[in-house]
C-alpha positions in Angstrom: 189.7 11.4 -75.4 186.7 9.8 -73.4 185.5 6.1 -73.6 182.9 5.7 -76.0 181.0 3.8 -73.8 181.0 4.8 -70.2 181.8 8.3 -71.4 184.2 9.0 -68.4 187.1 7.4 -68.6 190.0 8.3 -70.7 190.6 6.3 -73.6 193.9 3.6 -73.3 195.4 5.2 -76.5 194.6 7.8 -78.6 193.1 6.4 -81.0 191.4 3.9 -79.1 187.5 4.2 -78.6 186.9 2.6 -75.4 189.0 2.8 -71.8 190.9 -0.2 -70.4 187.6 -1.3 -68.6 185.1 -1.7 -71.0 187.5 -2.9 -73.7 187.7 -5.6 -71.2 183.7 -5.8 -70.8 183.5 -5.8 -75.0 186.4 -9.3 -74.5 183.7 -10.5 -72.0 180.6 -10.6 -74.1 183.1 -11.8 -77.7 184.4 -14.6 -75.5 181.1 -16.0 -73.5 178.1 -14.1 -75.6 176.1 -10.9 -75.1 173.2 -13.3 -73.9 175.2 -15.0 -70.6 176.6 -11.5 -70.0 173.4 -9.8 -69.5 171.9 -13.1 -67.9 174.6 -13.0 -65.5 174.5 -8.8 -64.8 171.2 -8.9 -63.8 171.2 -12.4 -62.0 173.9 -10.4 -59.7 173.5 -7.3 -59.5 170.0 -6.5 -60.2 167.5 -7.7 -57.2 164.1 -7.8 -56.5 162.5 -6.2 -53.5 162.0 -9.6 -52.2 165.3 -11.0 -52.0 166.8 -7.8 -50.9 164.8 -8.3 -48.0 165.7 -11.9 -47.4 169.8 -10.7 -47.9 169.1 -8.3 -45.4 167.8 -10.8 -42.7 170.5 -12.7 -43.1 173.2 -10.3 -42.7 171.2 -8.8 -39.8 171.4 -12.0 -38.6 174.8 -12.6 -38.9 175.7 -9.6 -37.5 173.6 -10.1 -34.4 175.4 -13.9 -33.9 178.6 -12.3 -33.8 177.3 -9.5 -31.0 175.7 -12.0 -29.3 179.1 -14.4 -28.8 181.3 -11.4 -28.9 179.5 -10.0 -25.6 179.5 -13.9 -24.3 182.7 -14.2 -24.5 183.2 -10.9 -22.6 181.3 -12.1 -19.6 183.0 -14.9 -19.7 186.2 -13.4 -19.5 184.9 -11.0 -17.1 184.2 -13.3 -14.6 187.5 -15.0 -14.4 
């Protein structure tokens, strides 16, 4: 049988409703609240256009740091 919920995985016993994963989600939102669940779902994983701009700068950023010192430290060893 399929989870109830996410309607793709296969159910943890046969006459279970819900997969091993979202049985785990429904223990989430018993234990903390369907309130601070949701809060924290879409403080994570939903973005707006602006911060996913601003997360992109600064993993561009990262990224070009590390080129940068990377190719540094090949000149460096280069020249010895």
């Amino acid at each position: 049988m399929t989870c109830r919920f996410c309607l793709t995985e296969s159910t943890e016993s046969y006459f279970g409703s819900w997969c091993e994963r979202c049985h785990k989600l429904q223990r989430l939102i018993s234990l903390f609240g369907g309130e601070k669940v949701m809060s924290i779902l879409e403080n994570v994983l939903i973005v707006d256009s602006d911060t996913q701009k601003e997360k992109i700068k600064t993993e561009l950023k990262g990224e070009l740091t590390t080129r940068e010192y990377n190719l540094r430290a090949r000149k460096e060893a280069d020249s010895k």
